[in-house]
C-alpha positions in Angstrom: 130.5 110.5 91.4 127.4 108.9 89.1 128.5 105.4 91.7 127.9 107.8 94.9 124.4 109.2 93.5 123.7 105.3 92.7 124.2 104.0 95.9 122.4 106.7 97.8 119.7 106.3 95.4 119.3 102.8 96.3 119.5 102.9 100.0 116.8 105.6 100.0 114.5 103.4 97.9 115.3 100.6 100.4 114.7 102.5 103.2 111.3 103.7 101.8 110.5 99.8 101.0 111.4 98.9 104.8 109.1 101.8 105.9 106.1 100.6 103.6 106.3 97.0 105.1 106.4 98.5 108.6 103.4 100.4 108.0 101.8 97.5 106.4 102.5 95.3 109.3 101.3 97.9 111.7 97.9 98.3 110.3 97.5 94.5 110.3 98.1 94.4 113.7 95.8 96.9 114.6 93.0 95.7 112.2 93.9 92.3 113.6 93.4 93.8 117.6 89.9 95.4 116.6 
């Protein structure tokens, strides 16, 4: 079970690291357009 928790751990901190960099390329597009 402790392996389950583990893995679902790490996809959400993936996720949320892939959601940061979007964000970040976002607002350097937009700062880079105005």
């Amino acid at each position: 079970m402790s392996e389950v928790l583990k893995h679902m751990e790490y996809e959400a901190k993936h996720k949320v690291k892939l959601k940061l960099l979007y964000l970040i390329k976002n607002e350097n597009i937009v700062s880079l357009t105005h």
